[in-house]
NUSEPA-486032 format. One record per atom (N, C-alpha, C): x, y, z; residue in three letters. Coordinates in pm, whole numbers, plus 50000, padded with zeros to 5 digits. Layout:
BEGIN
XYZala ...
REM end
This chain:
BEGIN
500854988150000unk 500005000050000unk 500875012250000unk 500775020849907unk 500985025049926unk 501485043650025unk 502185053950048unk 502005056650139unk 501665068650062unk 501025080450131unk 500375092250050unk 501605099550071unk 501555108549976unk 502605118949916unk 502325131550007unk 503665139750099unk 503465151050170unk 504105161550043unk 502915169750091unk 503215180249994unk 503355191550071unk 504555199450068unk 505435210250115unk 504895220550016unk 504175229250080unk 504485246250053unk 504405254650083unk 505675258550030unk 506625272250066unk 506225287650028unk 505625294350120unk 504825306550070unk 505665317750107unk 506065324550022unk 507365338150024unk 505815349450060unk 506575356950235unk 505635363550295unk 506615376450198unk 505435384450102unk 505685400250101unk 506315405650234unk 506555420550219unk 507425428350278unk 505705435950351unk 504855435250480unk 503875443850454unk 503665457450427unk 502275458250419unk 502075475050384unk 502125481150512unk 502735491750531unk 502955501350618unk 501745508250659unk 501495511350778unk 500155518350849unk 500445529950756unk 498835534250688unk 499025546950669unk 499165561650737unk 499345554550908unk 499365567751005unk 500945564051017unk 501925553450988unk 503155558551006unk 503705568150978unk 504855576551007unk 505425586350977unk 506195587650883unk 506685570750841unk 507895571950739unk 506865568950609unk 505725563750576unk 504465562150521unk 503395568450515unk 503155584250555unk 501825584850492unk 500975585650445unk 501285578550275unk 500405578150171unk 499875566650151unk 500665556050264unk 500865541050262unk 501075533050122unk 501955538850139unk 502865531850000unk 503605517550018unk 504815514149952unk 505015501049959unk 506355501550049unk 506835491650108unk 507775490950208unk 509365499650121unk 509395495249990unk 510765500649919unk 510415520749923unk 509235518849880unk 508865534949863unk 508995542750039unk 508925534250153unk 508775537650264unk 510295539250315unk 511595534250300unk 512605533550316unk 513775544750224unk 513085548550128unk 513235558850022unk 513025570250127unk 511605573350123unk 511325584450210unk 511925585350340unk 512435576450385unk 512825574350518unk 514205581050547unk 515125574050402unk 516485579750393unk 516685598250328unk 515495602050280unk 515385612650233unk 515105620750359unk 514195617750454unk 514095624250557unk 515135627850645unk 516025616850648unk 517035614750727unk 518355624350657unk 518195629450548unk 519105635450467unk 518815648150493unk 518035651350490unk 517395664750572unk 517715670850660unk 517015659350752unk 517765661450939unk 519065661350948unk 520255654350836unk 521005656750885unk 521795669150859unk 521355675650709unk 521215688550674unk 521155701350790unk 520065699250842unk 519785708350910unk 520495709451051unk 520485697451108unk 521475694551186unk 522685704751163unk 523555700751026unk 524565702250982unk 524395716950983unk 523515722250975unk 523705738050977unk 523205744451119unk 522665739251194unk 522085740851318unk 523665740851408unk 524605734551377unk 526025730951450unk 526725742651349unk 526385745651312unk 527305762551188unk 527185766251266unk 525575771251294unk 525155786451349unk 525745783451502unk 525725770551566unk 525775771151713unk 527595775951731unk 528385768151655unk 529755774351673unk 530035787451623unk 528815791951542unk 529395808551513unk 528835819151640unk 527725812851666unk 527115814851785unk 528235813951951unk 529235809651944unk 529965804852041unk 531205810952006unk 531705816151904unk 532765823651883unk 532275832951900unk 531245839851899unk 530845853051907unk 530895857352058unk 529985846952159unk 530015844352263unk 531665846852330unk 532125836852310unk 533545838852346unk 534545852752293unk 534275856252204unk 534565870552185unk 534305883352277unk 532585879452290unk 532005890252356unk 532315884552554unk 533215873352573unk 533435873852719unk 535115880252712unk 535595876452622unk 537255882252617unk 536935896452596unk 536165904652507unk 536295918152526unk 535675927352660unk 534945917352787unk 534175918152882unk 535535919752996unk 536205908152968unk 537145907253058unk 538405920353036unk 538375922552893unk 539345935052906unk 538605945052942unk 537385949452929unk 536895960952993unk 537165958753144unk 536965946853238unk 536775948053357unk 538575947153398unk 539255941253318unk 540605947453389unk 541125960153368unk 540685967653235unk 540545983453254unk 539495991453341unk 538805986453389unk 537735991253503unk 538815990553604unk 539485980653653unk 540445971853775unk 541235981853773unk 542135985753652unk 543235990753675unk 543076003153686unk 541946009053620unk 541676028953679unk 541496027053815unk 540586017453895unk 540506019254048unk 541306017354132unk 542166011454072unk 543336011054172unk 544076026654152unk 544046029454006unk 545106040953992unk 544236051254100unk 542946051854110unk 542276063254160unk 542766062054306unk 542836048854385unk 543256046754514unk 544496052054504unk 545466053954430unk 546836054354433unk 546926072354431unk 546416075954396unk 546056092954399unk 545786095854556unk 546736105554554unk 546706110354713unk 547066107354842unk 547466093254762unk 547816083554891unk 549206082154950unk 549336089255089unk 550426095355167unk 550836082355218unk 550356073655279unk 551116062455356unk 550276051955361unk 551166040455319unk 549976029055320unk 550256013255404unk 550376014355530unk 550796000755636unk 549745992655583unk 550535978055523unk 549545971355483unk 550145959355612unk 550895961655721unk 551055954355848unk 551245941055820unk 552215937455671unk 552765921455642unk 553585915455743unk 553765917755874unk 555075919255918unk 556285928555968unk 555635941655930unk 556475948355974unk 555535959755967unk 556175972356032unk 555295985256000unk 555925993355881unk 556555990555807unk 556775993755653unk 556016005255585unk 556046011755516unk 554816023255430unk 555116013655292unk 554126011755274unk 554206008655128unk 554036015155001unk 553506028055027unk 553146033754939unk 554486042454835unk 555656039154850unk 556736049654796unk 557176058554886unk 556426063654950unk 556446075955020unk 557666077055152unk 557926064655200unk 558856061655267unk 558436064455444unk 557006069255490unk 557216072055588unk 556666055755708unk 557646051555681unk 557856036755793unk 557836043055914unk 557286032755991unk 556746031356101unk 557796028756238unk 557806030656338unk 559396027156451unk 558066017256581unk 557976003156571unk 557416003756658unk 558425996056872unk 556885998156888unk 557706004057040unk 556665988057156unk 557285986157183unk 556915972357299unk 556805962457195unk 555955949657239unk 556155937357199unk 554725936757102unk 555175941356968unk 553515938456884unk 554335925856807unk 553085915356766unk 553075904756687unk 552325906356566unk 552455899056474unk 551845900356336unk 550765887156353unk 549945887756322unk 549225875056335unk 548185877256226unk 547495867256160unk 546305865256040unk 545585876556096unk 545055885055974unk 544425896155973unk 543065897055870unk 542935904755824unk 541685908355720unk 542535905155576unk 543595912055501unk 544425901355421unk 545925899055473unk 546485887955469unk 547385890055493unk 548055886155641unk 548885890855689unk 549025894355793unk 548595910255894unk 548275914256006unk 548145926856093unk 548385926056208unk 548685937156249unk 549905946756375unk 548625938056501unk 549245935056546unk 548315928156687unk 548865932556816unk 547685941756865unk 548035949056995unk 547565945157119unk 547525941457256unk 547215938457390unk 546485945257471unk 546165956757409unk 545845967257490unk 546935973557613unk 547925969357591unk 548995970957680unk 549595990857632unk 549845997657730unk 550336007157702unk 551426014057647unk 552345998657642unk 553746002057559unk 553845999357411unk 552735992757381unk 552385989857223unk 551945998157144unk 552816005257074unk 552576015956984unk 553196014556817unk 552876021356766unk 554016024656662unk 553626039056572unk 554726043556589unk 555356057756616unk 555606059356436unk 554296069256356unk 555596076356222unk 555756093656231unk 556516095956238unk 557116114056259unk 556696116556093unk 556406130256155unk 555646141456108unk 554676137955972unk 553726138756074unk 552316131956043unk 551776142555892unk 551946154055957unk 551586165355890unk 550146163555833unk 549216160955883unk 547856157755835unk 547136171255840unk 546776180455723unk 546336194155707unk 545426190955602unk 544316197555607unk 543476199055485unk 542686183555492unk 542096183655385unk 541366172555360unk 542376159355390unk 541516153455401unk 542186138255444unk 541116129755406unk 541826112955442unk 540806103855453unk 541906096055507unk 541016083755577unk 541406073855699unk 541146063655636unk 541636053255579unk 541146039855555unk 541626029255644unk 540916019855716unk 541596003555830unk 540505995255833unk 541465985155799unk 540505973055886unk 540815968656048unk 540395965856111unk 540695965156237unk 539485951856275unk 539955943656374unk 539125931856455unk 539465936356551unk 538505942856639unk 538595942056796unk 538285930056889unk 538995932557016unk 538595918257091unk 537495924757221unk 536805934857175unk 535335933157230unk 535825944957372unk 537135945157430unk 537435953757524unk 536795967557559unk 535825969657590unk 535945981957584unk 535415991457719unk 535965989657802unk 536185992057934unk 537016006157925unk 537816009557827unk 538276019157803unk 537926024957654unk 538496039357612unk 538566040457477unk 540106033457407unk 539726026457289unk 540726019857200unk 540766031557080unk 542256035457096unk 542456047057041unk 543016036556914unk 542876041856793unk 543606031256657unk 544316040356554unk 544546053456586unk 545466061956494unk 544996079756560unk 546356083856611unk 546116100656658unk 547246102656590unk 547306117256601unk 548806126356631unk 548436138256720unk 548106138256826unk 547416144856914unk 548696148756959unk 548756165157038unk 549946161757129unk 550116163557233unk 550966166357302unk 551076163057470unk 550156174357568unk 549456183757471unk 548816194957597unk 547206184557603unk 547016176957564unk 545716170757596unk 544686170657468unk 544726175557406unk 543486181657288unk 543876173457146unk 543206163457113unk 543576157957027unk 543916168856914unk 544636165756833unk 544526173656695unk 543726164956589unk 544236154256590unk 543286145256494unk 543096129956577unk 542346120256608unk 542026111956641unk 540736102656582unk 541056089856599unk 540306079856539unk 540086069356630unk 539036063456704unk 538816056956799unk 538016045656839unk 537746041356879unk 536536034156939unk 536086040957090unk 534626041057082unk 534096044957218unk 534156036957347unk 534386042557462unk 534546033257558unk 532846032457603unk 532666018257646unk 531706009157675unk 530646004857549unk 530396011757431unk 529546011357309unk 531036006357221unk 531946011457191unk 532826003357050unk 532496012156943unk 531676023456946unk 530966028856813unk 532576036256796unk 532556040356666unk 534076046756604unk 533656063056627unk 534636065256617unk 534586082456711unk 535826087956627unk 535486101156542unk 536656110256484unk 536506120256517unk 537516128056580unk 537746139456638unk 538776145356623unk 539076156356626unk 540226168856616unk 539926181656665unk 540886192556630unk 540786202956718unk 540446213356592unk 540136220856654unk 539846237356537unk 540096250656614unk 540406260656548unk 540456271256602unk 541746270556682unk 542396268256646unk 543756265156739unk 543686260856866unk 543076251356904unk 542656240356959unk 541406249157048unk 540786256857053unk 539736260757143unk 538496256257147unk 538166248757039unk 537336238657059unk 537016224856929unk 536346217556945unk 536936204756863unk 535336202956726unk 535826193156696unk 535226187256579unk 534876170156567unk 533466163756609unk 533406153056627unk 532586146456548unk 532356135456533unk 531546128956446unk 531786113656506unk 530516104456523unk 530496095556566unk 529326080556506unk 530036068856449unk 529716063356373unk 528706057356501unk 527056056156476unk 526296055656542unk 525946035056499unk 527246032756506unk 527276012456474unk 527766005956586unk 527355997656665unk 528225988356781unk 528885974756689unk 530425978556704unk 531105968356592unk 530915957756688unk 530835945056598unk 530785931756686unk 532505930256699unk 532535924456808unk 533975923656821unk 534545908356735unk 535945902056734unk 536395893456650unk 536455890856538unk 535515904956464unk 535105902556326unk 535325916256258unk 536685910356142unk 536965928856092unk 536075937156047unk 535785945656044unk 535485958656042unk 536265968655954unk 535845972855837unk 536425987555753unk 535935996255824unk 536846011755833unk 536206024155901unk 537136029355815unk 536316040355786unk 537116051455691unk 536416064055707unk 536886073955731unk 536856084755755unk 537366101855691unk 536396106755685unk 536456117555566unk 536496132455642unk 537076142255602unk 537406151255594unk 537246163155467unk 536476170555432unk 536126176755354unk 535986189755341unk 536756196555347unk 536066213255344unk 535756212555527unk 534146213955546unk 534276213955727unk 532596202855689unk 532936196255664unk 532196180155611unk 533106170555660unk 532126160755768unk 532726153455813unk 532286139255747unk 532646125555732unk 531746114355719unk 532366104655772unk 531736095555838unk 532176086355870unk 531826070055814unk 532426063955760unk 531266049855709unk 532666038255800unk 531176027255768unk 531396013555860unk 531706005755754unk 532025990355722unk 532055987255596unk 531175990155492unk 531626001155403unk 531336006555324unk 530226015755284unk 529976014655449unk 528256026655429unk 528756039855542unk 528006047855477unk 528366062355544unk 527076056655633unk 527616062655778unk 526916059255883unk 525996072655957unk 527646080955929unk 527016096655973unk 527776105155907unk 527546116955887unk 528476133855837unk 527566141655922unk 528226154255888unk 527996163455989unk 529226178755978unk 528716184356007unk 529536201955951unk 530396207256128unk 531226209756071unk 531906220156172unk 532086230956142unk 532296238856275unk 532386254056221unk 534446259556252unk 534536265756219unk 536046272356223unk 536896262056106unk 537946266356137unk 539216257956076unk 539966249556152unk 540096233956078unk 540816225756159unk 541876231156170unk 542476228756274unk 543826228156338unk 544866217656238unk 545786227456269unk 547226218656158unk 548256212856257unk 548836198456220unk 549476194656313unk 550686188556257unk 552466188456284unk 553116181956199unk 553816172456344unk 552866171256450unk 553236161956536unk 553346147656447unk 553786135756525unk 553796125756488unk 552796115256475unk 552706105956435unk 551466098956430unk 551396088556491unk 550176080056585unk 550806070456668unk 549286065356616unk 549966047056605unk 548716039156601unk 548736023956713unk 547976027156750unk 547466017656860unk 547626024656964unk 547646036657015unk 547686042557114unk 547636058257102unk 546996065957188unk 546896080357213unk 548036087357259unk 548866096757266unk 549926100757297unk 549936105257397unk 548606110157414unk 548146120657516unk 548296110557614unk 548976121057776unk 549646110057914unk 548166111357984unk 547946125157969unk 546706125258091unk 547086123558221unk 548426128158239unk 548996128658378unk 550026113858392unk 549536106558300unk 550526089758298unk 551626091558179unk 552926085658182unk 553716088358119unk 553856080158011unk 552696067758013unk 552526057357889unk 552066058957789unk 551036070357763unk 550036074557716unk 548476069757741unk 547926066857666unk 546146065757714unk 545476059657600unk 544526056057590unk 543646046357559unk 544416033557425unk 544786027757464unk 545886014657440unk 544776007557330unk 544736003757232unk 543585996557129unk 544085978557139unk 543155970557175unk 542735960157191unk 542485953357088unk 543225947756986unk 542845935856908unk 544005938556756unk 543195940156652unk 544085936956546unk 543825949756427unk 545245955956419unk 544785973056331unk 546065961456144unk 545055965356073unk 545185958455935unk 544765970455811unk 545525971755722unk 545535978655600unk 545335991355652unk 545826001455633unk 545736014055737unk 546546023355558unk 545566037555532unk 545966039555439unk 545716054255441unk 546086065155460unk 546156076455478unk 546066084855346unk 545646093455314unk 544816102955169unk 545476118155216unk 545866128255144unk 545936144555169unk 544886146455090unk 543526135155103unk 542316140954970unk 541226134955060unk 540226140155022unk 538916135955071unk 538336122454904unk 538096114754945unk 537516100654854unk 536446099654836unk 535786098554741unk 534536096254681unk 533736082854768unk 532746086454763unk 531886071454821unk 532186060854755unk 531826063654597unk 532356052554530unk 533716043854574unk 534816054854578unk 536266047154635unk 536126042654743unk 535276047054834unk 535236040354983unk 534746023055003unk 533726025154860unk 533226012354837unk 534466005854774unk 535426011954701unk 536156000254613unk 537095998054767unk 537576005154844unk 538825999254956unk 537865989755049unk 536905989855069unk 535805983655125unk 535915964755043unk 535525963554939unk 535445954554838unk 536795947654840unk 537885956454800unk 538895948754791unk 540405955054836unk 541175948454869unk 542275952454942unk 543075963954898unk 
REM end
């Protein structure tokens, strides 16, 4: 008997038709016509692409252009403010280590008892005890006419007495020029004499400095305009009447000269006197803000 015959067939599946909601299809055409369009699309994108990466690197040189010509404006901004600080500027203890003037001017400092240099606001600064032999002494101060006072200073909170931080006052009692802290408040106190010393000229920064933590004080002199600012804000001004008093006594910082009957002198400053920068000019607010900002 025989056995029945298997019959094999082999059915070749087409390529199907593409949804007519596909994207690479939608006319729903045939799979070759769909792969056509597909690579055409793709020729496109990469077209555009290809010019989308033009514009972005021309876009980025431009960029980078416009930060390099940013940066030379701001180091010509940099370098007029410094030149403007450098105008007028009689003596400048920046207290690295030594009492040095930095400014050219040559008038260095002689100091007197046991001061240490220790970490300051930058740098190193003159670190005083409140002790009465801690001074440092520069001859002939000659501070006439307009002025300005620039320091950083960290007090250590003392203030049981006044912390005197730059005079040239002299020995009859009457400051001629002085810069201070108040005793029991800490508020900063500038004072001098007028009228050939018959009566004075005060102004008083109405701020209680926290102690351990530096502090800018700078102090202005103007015509008979006084100002005083704290880091970097005018706190108070205020008018005097007559003419300051001229003095070519010497200049003492960290201590008052004046004995007051004691032969050590008087109110001894407590903590740390840093960047100390003396003007024969009265300074713009603006500049007060740039010594404020940066060293």
């Amino acid at each position: 008997m025989k056995k029945p015959a298997i019959l094999a067939t082999l059915t070749l599946l087409a390529p199907p038709m593409m949804a007519a909601d596909e994207p690479c299809n939608p006319d729903g055409g045939t799979f070759h016509s769909c792969i056509t369009s597909m690579n055409q699309r793709i020729g496109q994108l990469e077209k555009q692409v290809g010019q989308l990466e033009k514009e972005n690197k021309a876009q980025q040189t431009g960029i980078q252009r416009l930060k390099a010509a940013n940066q030379a404006q701001h180091a010509e901004i940099q370098a007029l403010k410094r030149w403007t600080l450098i105008n007028g500027l009689v003596a400048y203890y920046p207290f690295d280590g030594n009492a040095n003037d930095a400014s050219g001017n040559g008038h260095h400092g002689t100091e007197h008892g046991n001061i240490n240099y220790v970490q300051g606001k930058y740098g190193l600064a003159a670190n005083f005890d409140g002790d009465y032999s801690q001074y440092i002494q520069i001859d002939a101060s000659n501070l006439v006419g307009d002025l300005t006072i620039s320091v950083w200073i960290i007090s250590m909170g003392d203030f049981s007495n006044y912390r005197c931080i730059v005079s040239n006052e002299g020995t009859k009692g009457i400051s001629s020029l002085r810069l201070m802290l108040w005793r029991e408040t800490g508020k900063p106190v500038f004072d001098f004499t007028v009228n050939n010393r018959a009566t004075g000229g005060q102004i008083t920064g109405n701020v209680n400095l926290r102690s351990s933590l530096a502090h800018h004080l700078a102090v202005i002199r103007s015509g008979k305009t006084l100002k005083i600012f704290v880091d970097g804000n005018l706190v108070n001004s205020g008018i005097f009447n007559g003419n300051a008093d001229t003095s070519d006594a010497p200049l003492f910082i960290g201590l008052s000269p004046y004995t007051g009957g004691s032969s050590s002198g008087s109110y001894p400053f407590h903590g740390k006197i840093d960047e100390l920068r003396i003007y024969n000019r009265a300074l713009t607010d603006v500049e007060i803000q740039s010594l404020y900002k940066q060293r």
